[in-house]
SEDRENKE-83028 format. One record per residue: residue in one letter; x, y, z of N, C-alpha, C, O, CB in turn. Coordinates in steps of 0.05 Angstrom, whole numbers, always signed. Glycine has a CB too. Layout:
BEGIN
NODE  resn      nX      nY      nZ     caX     caY     caZ      cX      cY      cZ      oX      oY      oZ     cbX     cbY     cbZ
NODE     A       X       Y       Z       X       Y       Z       X       Y       Z       X       Y       Z       X       Y       Z
...
END
This chain:
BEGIN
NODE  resn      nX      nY      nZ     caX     caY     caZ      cX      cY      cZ      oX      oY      oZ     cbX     cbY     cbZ
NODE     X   +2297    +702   +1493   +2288    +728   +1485   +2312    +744   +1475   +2334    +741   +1487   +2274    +743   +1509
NODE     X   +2308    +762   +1452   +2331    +781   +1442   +2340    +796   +1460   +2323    +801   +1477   +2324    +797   +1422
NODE     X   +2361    +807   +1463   +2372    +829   +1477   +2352    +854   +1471   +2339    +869   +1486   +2403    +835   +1466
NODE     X   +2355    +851   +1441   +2335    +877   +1429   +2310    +878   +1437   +2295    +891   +1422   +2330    +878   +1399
NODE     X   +2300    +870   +1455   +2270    +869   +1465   +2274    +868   +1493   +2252    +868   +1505   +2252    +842   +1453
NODE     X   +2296    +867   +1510   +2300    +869   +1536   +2296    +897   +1548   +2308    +916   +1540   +2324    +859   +1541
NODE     X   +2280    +897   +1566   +2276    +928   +1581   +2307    +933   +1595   +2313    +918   +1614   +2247    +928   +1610
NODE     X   +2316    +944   +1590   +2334    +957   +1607   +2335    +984   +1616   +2323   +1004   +1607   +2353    +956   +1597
NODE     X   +2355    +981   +1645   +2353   +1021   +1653   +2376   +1030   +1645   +2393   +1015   +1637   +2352   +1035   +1688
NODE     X   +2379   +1057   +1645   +2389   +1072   +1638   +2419   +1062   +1646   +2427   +1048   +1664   +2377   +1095   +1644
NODE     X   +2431   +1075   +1626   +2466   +1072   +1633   +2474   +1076   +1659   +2485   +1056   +1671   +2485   +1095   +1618
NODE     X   +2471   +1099   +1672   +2480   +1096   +1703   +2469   +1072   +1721   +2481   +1059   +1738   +2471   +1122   +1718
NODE     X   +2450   +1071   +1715   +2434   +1042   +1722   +2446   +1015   +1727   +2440   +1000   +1746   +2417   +1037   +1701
NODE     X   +2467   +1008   +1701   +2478    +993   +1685   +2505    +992   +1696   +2516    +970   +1701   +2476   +1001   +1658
NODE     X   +2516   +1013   +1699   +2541   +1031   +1713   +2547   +1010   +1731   +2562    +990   +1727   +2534   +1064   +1732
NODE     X   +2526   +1022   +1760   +2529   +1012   +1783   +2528    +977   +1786   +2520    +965   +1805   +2509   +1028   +1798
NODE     X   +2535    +969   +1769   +2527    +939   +1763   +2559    +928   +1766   +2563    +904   +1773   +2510    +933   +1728
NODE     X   +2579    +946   +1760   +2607    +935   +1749   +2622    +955   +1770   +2625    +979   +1769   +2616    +940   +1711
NODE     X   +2631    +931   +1791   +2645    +940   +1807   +2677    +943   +1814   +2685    +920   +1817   +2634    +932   +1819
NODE     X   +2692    +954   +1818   +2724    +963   +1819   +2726    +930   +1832   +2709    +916   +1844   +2737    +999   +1843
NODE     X   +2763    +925   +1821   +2764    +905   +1828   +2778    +897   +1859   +2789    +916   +1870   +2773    +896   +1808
NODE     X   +2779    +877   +1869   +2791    +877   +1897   +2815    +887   +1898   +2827    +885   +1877   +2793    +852   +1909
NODE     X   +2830    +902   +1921   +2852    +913   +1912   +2874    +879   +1921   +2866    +864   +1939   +2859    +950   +1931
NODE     X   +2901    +875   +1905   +2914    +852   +1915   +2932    +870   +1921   +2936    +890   +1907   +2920    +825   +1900
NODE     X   +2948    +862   +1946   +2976    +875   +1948   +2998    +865   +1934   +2991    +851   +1915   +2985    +874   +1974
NODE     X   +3027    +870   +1938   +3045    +865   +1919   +3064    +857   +1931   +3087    +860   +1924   +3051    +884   +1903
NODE     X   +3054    +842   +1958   +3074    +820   +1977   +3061    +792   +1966   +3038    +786   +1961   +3070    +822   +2017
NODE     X   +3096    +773   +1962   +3088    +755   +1961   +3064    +736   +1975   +3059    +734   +1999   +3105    +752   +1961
NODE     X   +3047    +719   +1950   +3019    +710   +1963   +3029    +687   +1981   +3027    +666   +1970   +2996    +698   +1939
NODE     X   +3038    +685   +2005   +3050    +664   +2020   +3018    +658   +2030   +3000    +674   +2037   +3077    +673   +2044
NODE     X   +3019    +622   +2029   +2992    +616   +2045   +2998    +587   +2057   +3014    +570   +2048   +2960    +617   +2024
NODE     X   +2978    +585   +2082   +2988    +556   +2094   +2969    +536   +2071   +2956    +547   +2054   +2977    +550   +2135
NODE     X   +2970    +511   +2073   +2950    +501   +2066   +2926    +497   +2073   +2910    +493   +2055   +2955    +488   +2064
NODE     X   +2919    +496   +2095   +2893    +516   +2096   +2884    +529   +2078   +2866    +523   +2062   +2894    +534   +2110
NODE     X   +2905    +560   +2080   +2891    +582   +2065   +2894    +579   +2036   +2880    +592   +2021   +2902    +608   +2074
NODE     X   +2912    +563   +2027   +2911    +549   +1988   +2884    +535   +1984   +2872    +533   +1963   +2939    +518   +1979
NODE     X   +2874    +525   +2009   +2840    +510   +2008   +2814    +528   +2012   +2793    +525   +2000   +2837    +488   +2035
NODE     X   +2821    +544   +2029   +2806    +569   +2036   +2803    +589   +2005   +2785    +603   +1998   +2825    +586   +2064
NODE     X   +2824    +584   +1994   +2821    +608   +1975   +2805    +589   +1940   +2788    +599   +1925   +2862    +626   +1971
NODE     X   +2817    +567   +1938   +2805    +548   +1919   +2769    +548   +1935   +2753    +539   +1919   +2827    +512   +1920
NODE     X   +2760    +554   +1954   +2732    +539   +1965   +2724    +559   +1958   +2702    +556   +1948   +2723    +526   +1994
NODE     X   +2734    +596   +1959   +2716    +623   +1952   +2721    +619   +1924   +2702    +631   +1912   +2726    +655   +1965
NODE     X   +2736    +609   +1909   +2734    +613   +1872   +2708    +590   +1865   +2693    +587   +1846   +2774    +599   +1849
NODE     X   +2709    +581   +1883   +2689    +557   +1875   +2664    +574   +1880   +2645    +582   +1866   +2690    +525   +1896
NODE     X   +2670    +577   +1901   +2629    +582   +1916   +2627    +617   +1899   +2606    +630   +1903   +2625    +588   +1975
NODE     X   +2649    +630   +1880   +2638    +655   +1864   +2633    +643   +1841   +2619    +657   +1827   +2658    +681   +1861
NODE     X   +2640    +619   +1829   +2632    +606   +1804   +2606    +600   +1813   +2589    +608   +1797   +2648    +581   +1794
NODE     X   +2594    +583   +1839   +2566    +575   +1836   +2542    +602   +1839   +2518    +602   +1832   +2562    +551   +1860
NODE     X   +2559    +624   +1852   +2540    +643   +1852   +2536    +658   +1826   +2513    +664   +1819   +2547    +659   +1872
NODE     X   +2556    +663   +1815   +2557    +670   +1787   +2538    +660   +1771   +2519    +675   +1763   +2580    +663   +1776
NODE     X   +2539    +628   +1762   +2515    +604   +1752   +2492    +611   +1759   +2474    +615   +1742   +2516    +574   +1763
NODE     X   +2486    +614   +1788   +2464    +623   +1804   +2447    +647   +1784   +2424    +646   +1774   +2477    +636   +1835
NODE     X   +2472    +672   +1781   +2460    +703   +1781   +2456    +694   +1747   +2435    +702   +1739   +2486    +737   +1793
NODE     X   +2474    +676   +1722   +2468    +669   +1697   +2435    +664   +1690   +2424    +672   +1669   +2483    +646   +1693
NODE     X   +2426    +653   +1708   +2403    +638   +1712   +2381    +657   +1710   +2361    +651   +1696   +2404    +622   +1737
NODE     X   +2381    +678   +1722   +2365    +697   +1721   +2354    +717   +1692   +2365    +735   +1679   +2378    +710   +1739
NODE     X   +2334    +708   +1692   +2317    +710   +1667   +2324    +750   +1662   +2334    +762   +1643   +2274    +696   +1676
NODE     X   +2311    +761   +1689   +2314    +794   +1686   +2344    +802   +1681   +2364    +794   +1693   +2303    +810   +1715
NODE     X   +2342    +817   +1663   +2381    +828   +1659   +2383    +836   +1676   +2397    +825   +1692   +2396    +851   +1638
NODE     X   +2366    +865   +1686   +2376    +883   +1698   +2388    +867   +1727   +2409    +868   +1739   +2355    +905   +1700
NODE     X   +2363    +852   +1730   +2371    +832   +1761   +2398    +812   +1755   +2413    +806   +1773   +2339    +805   +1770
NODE     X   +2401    +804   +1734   +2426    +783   +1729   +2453    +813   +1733   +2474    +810   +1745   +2425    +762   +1685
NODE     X   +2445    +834   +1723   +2469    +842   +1728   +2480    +844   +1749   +2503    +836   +1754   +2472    +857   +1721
NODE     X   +2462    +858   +1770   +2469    +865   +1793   +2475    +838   +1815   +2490    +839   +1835   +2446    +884   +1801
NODE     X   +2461    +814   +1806   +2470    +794   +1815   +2497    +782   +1808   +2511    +771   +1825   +2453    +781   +1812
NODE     X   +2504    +783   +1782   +2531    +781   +1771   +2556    +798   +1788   +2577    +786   +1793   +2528    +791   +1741
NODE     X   +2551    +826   +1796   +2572    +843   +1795   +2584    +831   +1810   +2600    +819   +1796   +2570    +869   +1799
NODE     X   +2589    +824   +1846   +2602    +804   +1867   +2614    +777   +1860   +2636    +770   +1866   +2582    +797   +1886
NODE     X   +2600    +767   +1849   +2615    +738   +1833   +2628    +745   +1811   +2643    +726   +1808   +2595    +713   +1823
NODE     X   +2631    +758   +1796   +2653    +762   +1771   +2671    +779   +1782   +2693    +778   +1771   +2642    +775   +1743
NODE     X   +2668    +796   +1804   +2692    +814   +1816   +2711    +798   +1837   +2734    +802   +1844   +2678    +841   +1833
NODE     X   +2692    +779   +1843   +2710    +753   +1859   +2725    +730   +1853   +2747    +725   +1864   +2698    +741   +1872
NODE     X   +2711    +714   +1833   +2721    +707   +1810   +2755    +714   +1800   +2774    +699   +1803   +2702    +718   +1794
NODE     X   +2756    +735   +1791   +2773    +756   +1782   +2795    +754   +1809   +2815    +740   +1809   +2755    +788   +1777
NODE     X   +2787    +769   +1829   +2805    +770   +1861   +2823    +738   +1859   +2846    +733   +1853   +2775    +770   +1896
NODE     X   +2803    +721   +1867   +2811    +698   +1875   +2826    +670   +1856   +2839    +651   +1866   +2789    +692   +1886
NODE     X   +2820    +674   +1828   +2835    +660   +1815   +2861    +667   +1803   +2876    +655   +1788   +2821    +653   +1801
NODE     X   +2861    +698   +1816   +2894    +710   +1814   +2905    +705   +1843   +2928    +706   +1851   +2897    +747   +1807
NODE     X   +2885    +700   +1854   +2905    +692   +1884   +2914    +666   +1885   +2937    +658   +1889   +2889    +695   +1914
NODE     X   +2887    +646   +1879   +2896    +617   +1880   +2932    +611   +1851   +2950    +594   +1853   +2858    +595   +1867
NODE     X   +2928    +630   +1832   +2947    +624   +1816   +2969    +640   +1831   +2961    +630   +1851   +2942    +631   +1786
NODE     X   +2985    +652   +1837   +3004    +668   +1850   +3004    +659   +1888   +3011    +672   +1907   +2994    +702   +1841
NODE     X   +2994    +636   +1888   +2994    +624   +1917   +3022    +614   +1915   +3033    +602   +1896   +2969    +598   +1925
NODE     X   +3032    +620   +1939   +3058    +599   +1951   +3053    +588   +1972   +3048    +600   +1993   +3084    +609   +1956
NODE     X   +3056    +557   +1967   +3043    +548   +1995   +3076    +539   +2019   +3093    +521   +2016   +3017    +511   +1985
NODE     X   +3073    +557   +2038   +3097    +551   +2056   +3089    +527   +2076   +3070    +526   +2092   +3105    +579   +2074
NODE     X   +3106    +507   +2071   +3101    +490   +2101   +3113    +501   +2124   +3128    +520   +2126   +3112    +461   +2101
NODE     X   +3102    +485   +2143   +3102    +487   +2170   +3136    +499   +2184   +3153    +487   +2171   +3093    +453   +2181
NODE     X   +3143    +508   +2194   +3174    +511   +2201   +3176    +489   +2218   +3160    +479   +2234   +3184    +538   +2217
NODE     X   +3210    +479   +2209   +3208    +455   +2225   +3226    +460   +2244   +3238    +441   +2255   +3212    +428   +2211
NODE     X   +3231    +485   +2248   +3243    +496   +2276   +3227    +517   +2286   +3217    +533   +2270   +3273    +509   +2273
NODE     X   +3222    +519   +2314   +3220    +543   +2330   +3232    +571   +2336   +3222    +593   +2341   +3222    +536   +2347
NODE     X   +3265    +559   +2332   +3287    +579   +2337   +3276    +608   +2331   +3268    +621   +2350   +3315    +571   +2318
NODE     X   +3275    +618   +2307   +3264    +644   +2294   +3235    +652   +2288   +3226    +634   +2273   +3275    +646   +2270
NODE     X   +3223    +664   +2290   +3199    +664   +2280   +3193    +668   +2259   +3201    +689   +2250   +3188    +676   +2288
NODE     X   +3176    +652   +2241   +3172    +651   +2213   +3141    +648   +2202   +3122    +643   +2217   +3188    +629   +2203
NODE     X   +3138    +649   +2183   +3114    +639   +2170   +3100    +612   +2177   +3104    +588   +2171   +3121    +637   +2144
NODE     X   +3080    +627   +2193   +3074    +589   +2193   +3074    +591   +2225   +3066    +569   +2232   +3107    +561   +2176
NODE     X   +3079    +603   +2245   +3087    +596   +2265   +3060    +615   +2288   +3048    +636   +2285   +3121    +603   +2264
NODE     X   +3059    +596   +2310   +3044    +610   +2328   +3059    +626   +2349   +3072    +610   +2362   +3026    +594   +2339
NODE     X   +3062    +659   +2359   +3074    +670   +2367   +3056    +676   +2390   +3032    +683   +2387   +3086    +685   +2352
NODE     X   +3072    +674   +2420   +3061    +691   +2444   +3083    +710   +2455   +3105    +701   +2460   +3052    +673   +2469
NODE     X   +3075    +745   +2459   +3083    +753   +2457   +3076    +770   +2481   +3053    +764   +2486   +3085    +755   +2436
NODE     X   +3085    +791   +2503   +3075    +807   +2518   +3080    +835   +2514   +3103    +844   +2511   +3081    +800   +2539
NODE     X   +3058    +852   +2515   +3069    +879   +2499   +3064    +898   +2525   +3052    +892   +2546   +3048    +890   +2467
NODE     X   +3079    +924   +2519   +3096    +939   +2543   +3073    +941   +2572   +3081    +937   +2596   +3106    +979   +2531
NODE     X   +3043    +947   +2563   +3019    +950   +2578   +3014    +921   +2590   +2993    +916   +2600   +2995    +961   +2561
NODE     X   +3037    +901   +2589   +3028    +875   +2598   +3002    +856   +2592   +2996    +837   +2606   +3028    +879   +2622
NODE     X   +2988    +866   +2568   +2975    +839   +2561   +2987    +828   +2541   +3002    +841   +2527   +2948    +840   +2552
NODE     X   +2982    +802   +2538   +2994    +777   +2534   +2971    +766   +2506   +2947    +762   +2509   +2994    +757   +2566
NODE     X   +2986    +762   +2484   +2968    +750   +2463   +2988    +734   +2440   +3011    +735   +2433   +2947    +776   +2449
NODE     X   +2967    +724   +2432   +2979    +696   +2408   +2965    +696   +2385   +2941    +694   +2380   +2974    +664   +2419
NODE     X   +2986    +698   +2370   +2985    +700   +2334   +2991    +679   +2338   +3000    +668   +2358   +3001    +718   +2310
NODE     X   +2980    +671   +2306   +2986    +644   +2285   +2996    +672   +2255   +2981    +690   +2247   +2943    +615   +2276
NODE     X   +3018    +667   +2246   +3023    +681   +2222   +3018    +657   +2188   +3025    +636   +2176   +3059    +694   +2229
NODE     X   +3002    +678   +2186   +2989    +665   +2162   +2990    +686   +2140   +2997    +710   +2142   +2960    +655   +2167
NODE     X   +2980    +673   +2116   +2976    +687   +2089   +2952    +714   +2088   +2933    +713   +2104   +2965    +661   +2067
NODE     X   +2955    +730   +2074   +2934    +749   +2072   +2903    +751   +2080   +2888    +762   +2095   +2934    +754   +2051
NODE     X   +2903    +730   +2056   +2875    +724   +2058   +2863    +707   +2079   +2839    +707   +2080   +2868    +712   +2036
NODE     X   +2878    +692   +2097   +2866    +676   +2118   +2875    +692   +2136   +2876    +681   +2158   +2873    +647   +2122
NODE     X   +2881    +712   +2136   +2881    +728   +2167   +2864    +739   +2177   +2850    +756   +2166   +2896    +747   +2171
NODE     X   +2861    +730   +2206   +2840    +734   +2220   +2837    +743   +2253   +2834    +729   +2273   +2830    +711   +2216
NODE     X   +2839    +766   +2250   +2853    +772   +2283   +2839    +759   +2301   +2851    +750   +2321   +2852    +803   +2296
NODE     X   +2813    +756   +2297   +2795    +750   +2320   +2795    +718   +2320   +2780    +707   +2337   +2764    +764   +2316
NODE     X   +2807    +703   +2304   +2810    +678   +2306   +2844    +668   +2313   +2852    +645   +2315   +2798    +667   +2278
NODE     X   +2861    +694   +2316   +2886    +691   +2320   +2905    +692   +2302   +2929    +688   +2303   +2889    +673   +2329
NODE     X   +2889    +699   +2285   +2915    +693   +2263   +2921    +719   +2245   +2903    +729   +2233   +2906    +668   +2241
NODE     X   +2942    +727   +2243   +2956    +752   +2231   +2972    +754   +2209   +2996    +747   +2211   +2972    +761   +2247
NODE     X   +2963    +763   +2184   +2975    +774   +2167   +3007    +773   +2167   +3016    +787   +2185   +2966    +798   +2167
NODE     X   +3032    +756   +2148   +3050    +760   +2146   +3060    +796   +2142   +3082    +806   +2147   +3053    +741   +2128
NODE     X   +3038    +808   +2131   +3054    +830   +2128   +3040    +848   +2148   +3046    +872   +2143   +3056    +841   +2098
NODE     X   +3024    +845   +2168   +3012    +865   +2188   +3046    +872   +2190   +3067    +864   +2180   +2991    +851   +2219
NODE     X   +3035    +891   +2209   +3065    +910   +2231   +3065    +884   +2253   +3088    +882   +2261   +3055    +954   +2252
NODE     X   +3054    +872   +2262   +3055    +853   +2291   +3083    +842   +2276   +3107    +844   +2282   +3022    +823   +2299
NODE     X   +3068    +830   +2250   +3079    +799   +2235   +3109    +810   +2233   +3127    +793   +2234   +3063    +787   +2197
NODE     X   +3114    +829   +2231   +3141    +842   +2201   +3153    +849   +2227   +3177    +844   +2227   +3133    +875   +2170
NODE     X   +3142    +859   +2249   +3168    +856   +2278   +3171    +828   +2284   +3194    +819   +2281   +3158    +871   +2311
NODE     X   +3157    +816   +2290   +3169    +794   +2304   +3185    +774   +2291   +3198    +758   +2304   +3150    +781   +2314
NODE     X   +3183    +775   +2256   +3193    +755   +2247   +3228    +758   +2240   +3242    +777   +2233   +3174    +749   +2224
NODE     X   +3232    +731   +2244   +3267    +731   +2249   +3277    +739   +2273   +3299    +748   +2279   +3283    +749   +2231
NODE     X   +3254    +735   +2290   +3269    +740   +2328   +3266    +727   +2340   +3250    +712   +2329   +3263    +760   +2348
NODE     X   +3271    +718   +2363   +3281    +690   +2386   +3257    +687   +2407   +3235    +698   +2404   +3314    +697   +2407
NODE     X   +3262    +675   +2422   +3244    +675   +2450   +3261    +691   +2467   +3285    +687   +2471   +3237    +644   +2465
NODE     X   +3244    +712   +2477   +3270    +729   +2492   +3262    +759   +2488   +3255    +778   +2503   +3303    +723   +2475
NODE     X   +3271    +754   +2451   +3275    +784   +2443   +3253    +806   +2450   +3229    +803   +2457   +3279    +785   +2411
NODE     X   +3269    +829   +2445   +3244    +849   +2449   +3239    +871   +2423   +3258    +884   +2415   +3250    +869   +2478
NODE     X   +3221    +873   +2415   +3217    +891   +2383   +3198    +910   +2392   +3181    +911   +2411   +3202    +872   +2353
NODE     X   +3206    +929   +2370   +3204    +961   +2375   +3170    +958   +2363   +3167    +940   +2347   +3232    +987   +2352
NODE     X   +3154    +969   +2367   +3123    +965   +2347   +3113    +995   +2352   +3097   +1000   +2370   +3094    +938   +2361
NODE     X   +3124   +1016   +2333   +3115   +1043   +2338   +3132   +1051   +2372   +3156   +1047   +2374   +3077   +1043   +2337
NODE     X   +3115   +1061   +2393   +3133   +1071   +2414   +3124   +1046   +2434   +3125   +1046   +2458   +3128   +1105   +2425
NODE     X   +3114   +1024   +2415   +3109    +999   +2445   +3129    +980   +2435   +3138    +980   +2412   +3071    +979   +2450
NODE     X   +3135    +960   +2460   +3146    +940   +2451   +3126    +926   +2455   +3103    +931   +2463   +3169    +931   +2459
NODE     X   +3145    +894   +2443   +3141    +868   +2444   +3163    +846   +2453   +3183    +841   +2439   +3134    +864   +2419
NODE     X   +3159    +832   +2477   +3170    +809   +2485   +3166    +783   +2480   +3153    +769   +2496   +3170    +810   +2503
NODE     X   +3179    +770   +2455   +3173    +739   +2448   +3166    +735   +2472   +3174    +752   +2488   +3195    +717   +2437
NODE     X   +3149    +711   +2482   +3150    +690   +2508   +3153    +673   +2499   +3168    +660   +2513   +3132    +686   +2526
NODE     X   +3143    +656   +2472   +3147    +634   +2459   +3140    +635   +2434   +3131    +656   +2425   +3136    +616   +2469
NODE     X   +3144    +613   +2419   +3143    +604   +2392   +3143    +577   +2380   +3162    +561   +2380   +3162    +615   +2383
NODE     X   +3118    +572   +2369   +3115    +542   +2366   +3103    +545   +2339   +3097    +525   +2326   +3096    +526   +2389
END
């Protein structure tokens, strides 16, 4: 069918269809391999949703089905291209990228990061953002040390 014969709504209508893009930050994209796989499996699964929303005979409905998969799309194949994939540290000594940290903070509970890439960070699965405030104290300090985090500390206990 012609465009020229397609019902469409009105411009604001149309508007709300095209959405701002994800914001990326402007720290290096450090990711484990994991998260270089994690981020290739969301460019994939916004291409099949994309195909999906193509498919759709109604514009108005293709658009609004489009807007999430082309705004992701967009996100993620600038992430997968600007990925650096860090391996594993093959020392403990310092804390680095890549590394699982236990730490005890001044109120005495006791918790464990995995420091990872942006996009695979996941507090509730353990794992923390290279550039959180946790990540950016602890990294480059010992088992031992103690780091300042606003008016709390932090006491490495270990590092693996």
């Amino acid at each position: 069918m012609s465009v020229a014969f397609a019902k469409e709504e009105s411009a604001e209508a149309a508007s709300e269809t095209i959405l701002p893009p994800r914001p990326i930050s402007d720290r290096t994209n450090l990711v484990t391999e994991l998260g270089l796989h994690m981020l290739q499996e969301e460019l994939a699964g916004a291409r099949r949703a994309l195909a999906a929303a193509q498919a759709i005979e109604d514009i108005n409905e293709r658009r609004r089905q489009s807007a999430i998969p082309i705004r992701d799309i967009s996100y993620f194949s600038q992430r997968v291209e600007t990925a650096r994939v860090s391996s594993t540290p093959s020392s403990n000594d310092i804390v680095a990228f890549g590394h699982t940290v236990r730490f005890e903070r001044d109120d005495g509970r006791v918790q464990t990061y995995r420091i990872v890439g942006e996009d695979e960070a996941n507090p509730t699965l353990a794992t923390i953002s290279h550039g959180s405030p946790v990540a950016i104290a602890l990294m480059g300090k010992a088992v031992g040390d103690v780091v300042q985090l606003g008016r709390h500390s932090l006491e490495i206990l270990s590092v693996s």
